[in-house]
C-alpha positions in Angstrom: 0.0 0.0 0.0 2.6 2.1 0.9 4.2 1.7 -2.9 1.5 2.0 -4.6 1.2 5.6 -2.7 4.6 6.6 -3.4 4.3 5.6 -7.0 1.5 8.2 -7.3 3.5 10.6 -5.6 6.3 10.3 -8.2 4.1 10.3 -11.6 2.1 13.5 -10.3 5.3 15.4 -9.5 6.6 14.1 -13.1 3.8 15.6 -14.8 4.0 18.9 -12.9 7.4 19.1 -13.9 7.1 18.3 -17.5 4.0 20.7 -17.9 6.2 23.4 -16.3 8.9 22.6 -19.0 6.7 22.1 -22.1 4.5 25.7 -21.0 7.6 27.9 -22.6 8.2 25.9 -25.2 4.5 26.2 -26.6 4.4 30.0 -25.5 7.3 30.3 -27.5 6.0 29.3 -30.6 2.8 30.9 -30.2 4.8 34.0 -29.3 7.0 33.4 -32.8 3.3 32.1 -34.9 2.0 35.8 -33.4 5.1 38.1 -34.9 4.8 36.7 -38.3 1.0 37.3 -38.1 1.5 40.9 -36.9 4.5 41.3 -39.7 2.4 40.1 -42.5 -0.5 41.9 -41.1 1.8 45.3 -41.1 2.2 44.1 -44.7 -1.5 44.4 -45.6 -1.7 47.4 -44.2 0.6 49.2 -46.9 -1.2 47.5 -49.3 -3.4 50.5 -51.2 -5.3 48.0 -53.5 -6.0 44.8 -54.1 -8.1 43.7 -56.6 -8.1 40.8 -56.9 -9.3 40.8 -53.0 -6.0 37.7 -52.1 -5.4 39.5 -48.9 -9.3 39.8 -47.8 -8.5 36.4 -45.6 -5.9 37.6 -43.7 -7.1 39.0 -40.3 -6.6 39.0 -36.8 -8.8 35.9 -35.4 -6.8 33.4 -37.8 -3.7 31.5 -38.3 -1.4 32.7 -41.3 -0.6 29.2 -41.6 -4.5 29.4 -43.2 -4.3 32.8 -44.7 -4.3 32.5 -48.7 -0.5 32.6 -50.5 1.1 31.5 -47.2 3.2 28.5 -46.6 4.1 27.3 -43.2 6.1 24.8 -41.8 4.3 21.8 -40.4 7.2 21.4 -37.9 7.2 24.5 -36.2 4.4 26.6 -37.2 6.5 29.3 -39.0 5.8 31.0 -42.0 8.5 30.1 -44.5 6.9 31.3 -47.9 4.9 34.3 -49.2 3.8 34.2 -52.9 2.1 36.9 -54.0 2.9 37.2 -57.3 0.5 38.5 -60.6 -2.3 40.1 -58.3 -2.2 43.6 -59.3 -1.1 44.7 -55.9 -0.2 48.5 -55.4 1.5 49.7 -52.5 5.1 49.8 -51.1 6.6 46.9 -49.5 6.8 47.3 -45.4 10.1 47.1 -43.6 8.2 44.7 -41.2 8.6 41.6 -43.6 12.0 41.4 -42.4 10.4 39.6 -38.9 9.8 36.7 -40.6 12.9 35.2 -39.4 11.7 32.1 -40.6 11.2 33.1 -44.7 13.1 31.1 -47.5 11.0 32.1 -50.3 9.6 36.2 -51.4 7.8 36.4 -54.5 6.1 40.1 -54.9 6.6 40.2 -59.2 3.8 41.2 -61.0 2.6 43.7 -59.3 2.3 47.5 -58.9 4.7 48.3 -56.0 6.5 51.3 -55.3 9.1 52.8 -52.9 12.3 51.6 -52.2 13.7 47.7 -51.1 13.7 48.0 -47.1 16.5 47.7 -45.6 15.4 44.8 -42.8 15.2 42.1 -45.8 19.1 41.6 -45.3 17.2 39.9 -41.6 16.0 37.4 -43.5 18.9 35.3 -43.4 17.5 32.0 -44.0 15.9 33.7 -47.5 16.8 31.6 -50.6 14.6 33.6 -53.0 14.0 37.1 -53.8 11.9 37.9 -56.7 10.7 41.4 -56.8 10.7 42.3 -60.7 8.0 43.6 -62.5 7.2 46.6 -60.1 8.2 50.1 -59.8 10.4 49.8 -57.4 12.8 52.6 -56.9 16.2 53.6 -55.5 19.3 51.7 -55.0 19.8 48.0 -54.5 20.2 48.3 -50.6 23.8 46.4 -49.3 22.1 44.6 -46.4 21.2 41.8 -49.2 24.6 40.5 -49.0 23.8 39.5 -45.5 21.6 37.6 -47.4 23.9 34.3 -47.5 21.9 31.9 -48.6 20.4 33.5 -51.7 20.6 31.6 -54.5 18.2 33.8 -56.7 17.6 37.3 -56.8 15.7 38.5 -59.5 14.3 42.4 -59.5 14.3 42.8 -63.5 11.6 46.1 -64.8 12.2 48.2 -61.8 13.3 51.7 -61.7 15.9 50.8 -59.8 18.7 53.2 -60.1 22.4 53.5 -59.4 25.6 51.5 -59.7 25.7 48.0 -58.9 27.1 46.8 -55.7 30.4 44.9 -55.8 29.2 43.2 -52.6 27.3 41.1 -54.2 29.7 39.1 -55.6 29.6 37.7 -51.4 26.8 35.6 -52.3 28.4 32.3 -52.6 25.4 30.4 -53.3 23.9 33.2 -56.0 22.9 31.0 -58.7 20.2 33.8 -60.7 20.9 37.3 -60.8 18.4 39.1 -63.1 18.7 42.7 -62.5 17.5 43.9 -66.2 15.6 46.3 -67.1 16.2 48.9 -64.7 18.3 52.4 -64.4 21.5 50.8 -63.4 24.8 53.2 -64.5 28.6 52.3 -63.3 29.9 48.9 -64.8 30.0 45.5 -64.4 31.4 44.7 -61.3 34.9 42.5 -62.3 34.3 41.0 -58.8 31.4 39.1 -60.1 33.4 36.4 -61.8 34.3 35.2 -58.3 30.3 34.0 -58.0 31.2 30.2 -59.1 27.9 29.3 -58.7 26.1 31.6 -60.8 24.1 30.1 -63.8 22.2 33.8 -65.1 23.5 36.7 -65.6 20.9 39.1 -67.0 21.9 43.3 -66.4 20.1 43.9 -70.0 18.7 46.9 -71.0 20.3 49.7 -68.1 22.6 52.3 -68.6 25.8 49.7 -67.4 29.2 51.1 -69.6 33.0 50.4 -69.4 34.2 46.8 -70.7 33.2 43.4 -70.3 35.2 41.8 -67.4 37.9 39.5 -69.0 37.7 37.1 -65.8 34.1 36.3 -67.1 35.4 33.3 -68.8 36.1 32.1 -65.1 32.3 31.0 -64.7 32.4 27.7 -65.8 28.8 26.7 -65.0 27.4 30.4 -66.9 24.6 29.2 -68.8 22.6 33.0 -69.6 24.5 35.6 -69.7 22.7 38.6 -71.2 24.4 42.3 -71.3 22.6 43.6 -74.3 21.1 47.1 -74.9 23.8 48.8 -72.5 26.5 51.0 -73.4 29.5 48.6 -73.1 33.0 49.3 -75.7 35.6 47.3 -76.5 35.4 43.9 -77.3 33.8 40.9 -76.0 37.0 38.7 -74.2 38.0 36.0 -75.7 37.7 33.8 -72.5 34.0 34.2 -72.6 34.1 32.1 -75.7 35.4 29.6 -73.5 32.4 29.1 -71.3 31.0 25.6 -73.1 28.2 25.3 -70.8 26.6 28.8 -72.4 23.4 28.4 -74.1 22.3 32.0 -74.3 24.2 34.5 -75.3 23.8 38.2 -75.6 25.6 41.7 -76.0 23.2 43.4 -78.7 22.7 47.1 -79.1 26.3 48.1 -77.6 29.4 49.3 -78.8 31.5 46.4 -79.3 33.5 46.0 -81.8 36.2 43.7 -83.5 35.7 40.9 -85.1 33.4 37.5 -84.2 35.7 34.2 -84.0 35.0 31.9 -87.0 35.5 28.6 -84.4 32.8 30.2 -82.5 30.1 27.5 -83.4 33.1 25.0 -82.0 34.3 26.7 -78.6 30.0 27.4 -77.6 28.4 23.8 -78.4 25.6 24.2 -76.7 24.3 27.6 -77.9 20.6 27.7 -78.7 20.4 31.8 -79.5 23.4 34.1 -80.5 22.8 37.4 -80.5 25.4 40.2 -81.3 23.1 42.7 -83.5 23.5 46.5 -83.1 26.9 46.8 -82.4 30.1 47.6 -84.6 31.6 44.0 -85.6 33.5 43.7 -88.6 34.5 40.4 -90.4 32.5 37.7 -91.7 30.0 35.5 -90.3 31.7 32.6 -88.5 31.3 29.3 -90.8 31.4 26.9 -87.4 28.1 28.3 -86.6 26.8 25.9 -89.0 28.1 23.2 -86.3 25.7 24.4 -83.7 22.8 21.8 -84.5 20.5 22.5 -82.3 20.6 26.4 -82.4 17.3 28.8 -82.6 17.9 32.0 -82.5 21.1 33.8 -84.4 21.1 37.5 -84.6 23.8 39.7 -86.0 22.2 42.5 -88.1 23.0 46.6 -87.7 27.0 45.6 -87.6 29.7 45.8 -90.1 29.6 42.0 -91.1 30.2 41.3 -95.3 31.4 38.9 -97.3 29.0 35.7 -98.2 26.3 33.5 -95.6 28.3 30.4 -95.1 25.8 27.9 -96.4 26.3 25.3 -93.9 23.7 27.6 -92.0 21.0 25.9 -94.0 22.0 22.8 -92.1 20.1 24.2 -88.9 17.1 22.6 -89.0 15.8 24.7 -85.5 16.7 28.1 -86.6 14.3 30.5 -86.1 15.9 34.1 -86.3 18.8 33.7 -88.7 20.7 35.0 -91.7 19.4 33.8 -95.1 21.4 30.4 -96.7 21.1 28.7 -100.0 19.1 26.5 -98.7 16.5 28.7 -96.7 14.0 26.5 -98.0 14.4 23.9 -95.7 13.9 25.4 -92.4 10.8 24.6 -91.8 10.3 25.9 -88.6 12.1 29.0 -88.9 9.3 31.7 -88.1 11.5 35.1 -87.8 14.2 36.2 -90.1 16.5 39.3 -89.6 19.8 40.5 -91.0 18.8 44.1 -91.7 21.5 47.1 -91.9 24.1 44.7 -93.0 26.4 44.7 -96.6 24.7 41.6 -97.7 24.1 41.4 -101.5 22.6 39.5 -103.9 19.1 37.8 -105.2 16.3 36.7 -102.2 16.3 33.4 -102.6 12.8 32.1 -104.0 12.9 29.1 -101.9 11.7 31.8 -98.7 8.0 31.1 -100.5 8.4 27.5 -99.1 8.7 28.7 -95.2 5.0 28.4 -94.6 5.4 30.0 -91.1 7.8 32.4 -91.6 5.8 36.0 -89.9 9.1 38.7 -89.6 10.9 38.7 -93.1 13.8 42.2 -92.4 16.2 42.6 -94.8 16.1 46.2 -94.9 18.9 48.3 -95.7 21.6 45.7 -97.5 22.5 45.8 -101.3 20.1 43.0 -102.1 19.1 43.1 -105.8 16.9 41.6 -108.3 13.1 41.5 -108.5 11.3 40.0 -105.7 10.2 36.4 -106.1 6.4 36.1 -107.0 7.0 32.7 -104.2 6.6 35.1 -101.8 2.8 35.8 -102.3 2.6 32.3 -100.5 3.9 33.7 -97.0 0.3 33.6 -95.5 1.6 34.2 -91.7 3.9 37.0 -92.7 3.3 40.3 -90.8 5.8 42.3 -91.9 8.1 42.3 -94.9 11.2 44.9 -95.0 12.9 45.2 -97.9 13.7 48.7 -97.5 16.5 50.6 -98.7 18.4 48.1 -101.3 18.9 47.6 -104.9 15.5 45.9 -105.9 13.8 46.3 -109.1 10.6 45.1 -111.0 7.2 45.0 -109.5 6.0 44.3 -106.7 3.9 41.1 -106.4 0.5 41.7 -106.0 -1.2 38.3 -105.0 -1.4 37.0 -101.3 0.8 38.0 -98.5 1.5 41.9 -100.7 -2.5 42.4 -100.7 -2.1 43.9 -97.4 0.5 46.8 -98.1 0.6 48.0 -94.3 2.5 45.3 -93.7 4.7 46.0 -96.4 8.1 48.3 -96.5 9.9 48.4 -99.7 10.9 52.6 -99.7 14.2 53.0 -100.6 14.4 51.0 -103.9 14.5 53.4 -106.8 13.8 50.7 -109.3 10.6 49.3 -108.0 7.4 49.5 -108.8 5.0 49.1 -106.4 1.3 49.4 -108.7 1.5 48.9 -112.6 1.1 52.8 -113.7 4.3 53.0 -112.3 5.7 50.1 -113.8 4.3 51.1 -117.2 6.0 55.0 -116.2 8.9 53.3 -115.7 9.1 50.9 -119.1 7.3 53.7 -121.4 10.7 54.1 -123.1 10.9 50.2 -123.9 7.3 50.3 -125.2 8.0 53.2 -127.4 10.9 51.6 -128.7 8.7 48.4 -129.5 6.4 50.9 -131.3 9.3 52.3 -133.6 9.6 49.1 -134.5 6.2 48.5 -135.6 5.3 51.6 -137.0 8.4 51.6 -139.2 7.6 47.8 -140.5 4.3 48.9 -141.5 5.8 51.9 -143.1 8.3 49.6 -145.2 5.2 47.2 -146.5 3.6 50.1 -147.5 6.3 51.6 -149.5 7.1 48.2 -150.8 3.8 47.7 -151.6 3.5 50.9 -154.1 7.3 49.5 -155.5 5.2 46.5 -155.7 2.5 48.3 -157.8 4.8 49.9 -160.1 6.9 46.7 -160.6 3.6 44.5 -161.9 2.8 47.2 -164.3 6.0 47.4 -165.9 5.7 43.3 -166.1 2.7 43.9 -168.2 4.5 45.9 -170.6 7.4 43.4 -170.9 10.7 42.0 -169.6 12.6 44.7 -168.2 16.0 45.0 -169.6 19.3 46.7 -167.2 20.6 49.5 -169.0 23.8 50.2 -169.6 23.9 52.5 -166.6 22.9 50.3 -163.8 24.9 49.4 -161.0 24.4 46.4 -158.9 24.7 46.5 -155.5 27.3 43.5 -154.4 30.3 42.8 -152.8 32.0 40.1 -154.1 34.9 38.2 -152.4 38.0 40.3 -152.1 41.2 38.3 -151.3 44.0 40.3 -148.5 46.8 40.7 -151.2 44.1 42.6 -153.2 43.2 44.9 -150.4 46.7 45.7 -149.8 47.3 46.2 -153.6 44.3 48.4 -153.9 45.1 50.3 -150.4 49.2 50.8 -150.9 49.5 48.5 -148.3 46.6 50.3 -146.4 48.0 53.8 -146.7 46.0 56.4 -144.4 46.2 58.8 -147.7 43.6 56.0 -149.0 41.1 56.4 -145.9 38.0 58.0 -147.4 38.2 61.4 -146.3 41.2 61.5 -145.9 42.7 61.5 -149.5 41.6 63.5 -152.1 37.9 63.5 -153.6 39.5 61.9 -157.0 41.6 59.8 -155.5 38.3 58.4 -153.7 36.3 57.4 -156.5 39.0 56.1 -158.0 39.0 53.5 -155.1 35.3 52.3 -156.3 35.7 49.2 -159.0 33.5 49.3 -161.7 32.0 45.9 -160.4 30.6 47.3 -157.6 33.0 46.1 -154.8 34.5 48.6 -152.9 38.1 49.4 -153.1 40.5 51.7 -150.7 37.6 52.2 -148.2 39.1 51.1 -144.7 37.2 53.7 -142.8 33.6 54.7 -142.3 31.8 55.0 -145.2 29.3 58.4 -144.6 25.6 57.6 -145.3 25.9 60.6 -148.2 29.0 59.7 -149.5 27.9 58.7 -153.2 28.0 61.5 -155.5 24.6 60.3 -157.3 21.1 59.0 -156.1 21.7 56.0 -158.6 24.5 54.9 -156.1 22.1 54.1 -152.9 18.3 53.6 -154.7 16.9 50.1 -155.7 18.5 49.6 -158.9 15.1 48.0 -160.0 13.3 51.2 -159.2 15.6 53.4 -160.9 14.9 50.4 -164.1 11.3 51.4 -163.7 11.5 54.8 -163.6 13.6 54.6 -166.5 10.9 52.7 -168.3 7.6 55.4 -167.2 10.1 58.0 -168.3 10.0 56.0 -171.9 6.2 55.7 -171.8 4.3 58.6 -173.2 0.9 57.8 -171.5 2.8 58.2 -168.0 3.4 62.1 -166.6 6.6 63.9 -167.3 9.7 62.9 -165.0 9.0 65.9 -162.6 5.5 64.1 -161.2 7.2 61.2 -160.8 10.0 62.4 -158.5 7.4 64.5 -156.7 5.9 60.9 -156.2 8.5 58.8 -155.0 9.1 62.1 -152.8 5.5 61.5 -151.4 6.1 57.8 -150.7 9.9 58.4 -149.1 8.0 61.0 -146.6 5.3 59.1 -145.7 7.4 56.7 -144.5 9.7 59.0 -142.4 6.9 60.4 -141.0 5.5 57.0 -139.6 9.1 56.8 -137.9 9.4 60.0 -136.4 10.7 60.0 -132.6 7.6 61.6 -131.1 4.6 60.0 -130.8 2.8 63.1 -131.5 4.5 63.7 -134.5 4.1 60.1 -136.2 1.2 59.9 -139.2 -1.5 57.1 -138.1 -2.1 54.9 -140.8 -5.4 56.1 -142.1 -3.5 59.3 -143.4 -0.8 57.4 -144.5 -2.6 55.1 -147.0 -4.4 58.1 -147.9 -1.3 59.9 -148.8 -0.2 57.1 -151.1 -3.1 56.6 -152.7 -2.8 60.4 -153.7 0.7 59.8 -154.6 -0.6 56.9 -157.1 -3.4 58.6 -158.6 -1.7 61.8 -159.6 1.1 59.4 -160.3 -1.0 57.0 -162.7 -3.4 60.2 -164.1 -3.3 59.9 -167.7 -2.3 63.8 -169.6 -5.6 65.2 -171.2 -4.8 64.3 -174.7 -4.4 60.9 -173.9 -7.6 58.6 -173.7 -6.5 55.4 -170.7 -6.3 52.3 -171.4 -9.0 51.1 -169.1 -7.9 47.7 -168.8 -4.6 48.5 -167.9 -5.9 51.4 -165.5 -8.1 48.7 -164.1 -5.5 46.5 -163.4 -3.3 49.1 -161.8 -6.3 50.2 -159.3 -7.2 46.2 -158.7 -3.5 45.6 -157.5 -2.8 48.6 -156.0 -5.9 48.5 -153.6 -4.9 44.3 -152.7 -2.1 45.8 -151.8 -3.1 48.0 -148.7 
């Protein structure tokens, strides 16, 4: 009995003492549960808006282990993450969040805050993540984040953040993101940075960072983004960050770099899926080993300095979708954006660019491309905008499919195309004019060979015409090199025609008809007599109407042939407006036969020869 007592005794004083222990313990952690309430409560409370109503559940007679976008730990009832990310929030951020001692993870992006970073986040020692981009946040980056030691991503890209970039930072051993783009950051790049050994992102883009590149960059073996672009960076990029094999994204557009690209680039960055070095001032060619990078996407180098030739081992990359134009273009069937704009690149487009169905950005403005542009293109259905501005194109513009919407279209700067047909017909009048010389002057010669024609069938009537003595036919016949330099003296310039003298000139014409002496031009008016450049067969028939006494006296017949000659000068006049339509020309030589054919007064026709004549002389027109 008495055991049994004392055994009591013992397990009631046991219990006192353990609920005497345990009482601080759970006081504690209500006590550490209440300050992150009242932190994240002082947190609502600079919270102008919210409208999405996220923070309506947060009040005073609940647990934040229950409050939406709060994550405690099960262990010890402490809130370790706070996601409030994409709800529209405006506001500043209070310094109270740094009493949440316990917090690994911050996301505020996506919203509308303002204000500066408070100072009492560098409390948070145990924080891992920072992400605060996407606000209007303001002011410097504060230094107590380096006390930050556990950080492994800090991310406060679009900001207004201003100022030059702590060097401190480069204390964060366990830094693995740090995206601080898009802000107002001046200074430079911090050469202390390539100590962070850890660090897979780099991303200062788009700030107002200058000065060089760090050379030590090519220290961070495990880099896999790095992007610097639209800064105001000089000098060159360092050849040890070529040696970074693990980069896959790379990026230093719309700088000031300059010097040359290295051709075993595509060798030295295996695992590159997007190359970008537009807007800058490289010279050289592009690098043929980029062809090597199979599994690349996105390669950008327009507004440089680059010439020479697109290696065509380009059109090997089956994944490109940004990219400079190869033989082969055809073939890329997934490529969807092309640039290489403000470049020296010359040259046709290739038609095969009608075969890249999804092809939507097509900028190859300001190059020396020339040629017409291919009809193929009308099959570009997605394309929103085409750029050929400012080259050497020429032609018209096609007007079917993808060019029915011109808005979409840029072709200024090309002197020699045509965008609408009134221009192109402008632009070829000259052509077409010529075509109508042509014409105009063939119908002029049937025409007058049609009167010869006339006159000709008449004389056949009367009988066989016989050459007269007189004649001259017009042939050359074959002349041997010892004759030519007998007849020449060994082609003395005293026997160049207009040279010599007059006598010794006709003297050089044989009485064959070849030509002898002549080594020069021969003027159009150089024969002394009509006879010497007139159809010898029309001269025979003038000869015969001159014989025939029921024909007009020799002056009406030169004033005929006169009439025919001009009638067919005026149908090859230069100016349109001056050229004779044909109406008035067969009229004229229809005049020009009748008072040709118009028997004298004393003379009574021979109708069946003048009905002949008229017959044949009307078949003729």
């Amino acid at each position: 009995m008495a055991f049994i007592l004392l055994s009591r005794c013992v397990a009631v004083f046991v219990f006192l003492l353990s609920s005497q222990t345990a009482l601080p313990v759970m006081k504690a952690a209500a006590l550490s549960l209440y300050t992150d309430k009242e932190a994240l409560l002082s947190f609502k409370s600079q919270v102008i808006t919210d409208p999405l109503s996220t923070l309506s559940s947060w009040n005073s007679s609940s647990s934040p282990c229950n409050w939406t976008r709060v994550r405690c730990n099960q262990v010890h009832q402490r809130v370790i993450g706070l996601d409030l990310s994409g709800l529209r929030l405006t506001g500043s951020v209070s310094p109270h969040i740094g009493n949440l001692s316990f917090l690994r993870s911050l996301h505020l992006q996506g919203n509308q805050f303002t204000g500066v970073i408070p100072d009492q986040i560098g409390s948070l020692s145990r924080l891992s993540v920072l992400n605060m981009s996407l606000n209007s946040i303001t002011g410097p980056i504060p230094l107590n984040l380096t006390k930050c030691l556990n950080l492994q991503i800090l991310d406060l890209m679009q900001n207004e953040i201003s100022g030059a970039i702590p060097e401190e930072l480069s204390s964060l051993k366990s830094l693995e993101i740090l995206n601080l783009g898009k802000n107002n950051l001046s200074g430079t790049i911090p050469p202390s940075f390539a100590n962070i050994s850890t660090l897979l992102t780099l991303d200062l883009a788009t700030n107002n960072i200058g000065g060089l590149i760090p050379a030590d960059f090519g220290r961070l073996k495990n880099l896999k983004h790095l992007d610097l672009s639209i800064n105001n960076l000089t000098g060159t990029v360092p050849l040890s960050l070529y040696n970074i094999s693990s980069l896959v994204f790379l990026a230093v557009a719309s700088n000031q770099l300059r010097g040359e690209i290295p051709d075993d680039v595509g060798d030295r960055l295996p695992n590159l899926l997007s190359f970008n070095f537009c807007i800058n001032k490289f010279t050289g060619s592009i690098p043929r080993s980029l062809h090597n990078l199979t599994n690349i996407q996105t390669i950008r180098m327009a507004h440089n300095l680059l010439s020479g030739y697109v290696p065509p081992g380009l059109g090997n990359l089956p994944e490109l979708l940004i990219g400079s134009i190869p033989d082969t273009i055809g073939s890329w069937k997934s490529l969807q954006k092309l640039f290489m704009d403000d470049n020296m690149f010359s040259g046709a487009i290739p038609a095969t660019l009608g075969d890249v169905k999804g092809l939507e950005i097509l900028d190859l403005s300001s190059n020396q491309i020339s040629g017409t542009i291919p009809n193929n293109l009308e099959k570009l259905q997605a394309l929103q905008l085409l750029n050929l501005s400012f080259n050497d194109l020429e032609g018209l513009l096609p007007q079917e499919g993808a060019f029915r919407n011109l808005s979409r279209i840029h072709v200024e700067g090309n002197s020699k195309l045509c965008v609408d047909l009134t221009c192109w017909n402008n632009q070829h009048g000259k052509k077409t004019s010529t075509a109508i010389y042509i014409v105009i002057a063939s119908i002029a010669a049937v025409a007058v060979c049609s009167v010869i024609a006339v006159l000709l069938f008449v004389r056949k009537r009367k009988g066989k015409i016989t050459p007269g003595e007189n004649s001259i036919k017009l042939q050359h016949p074959t002349i041997t090199y010892r004759e030519l330099r007998k007849a020449t003296g060994s082609f003395d310039t005293g026997n160049l025609i207009g040279k010599g003298k007059r006598g010794a000139d006709q003297q050089s014409i044989t009485s064959t008809g070849g030509l002898r002496g002549s080594i020069g031009y021969i003027p159009p008016d150089f024969p002394a007599n009509m006879e010497q450049v007139v159809d010898p067969e029309l001269l025979l028939s003038i000869q015969d109407f001159q014989a025939d006494a029921r024909f007009t006296s020799p002056e009406k017949q030169r004033e005929c042939l006169v009439s025919v000659l001009g009638v067919g000068l005026s149908c090859t006049a230069d100016s349109p407006d001056q050229r004779a339509d044909m109406r008035d020309s067969l009229q004229k030589l229809k005049t020009a036969r009748d008072t040709l054919l118009k028997p004298p007064l004393d003379h009574k026709p021979d109708l069946d020869l003048e009905a002949g004549i008229g017959e044949s002389s009307m078949n003729s027109f």
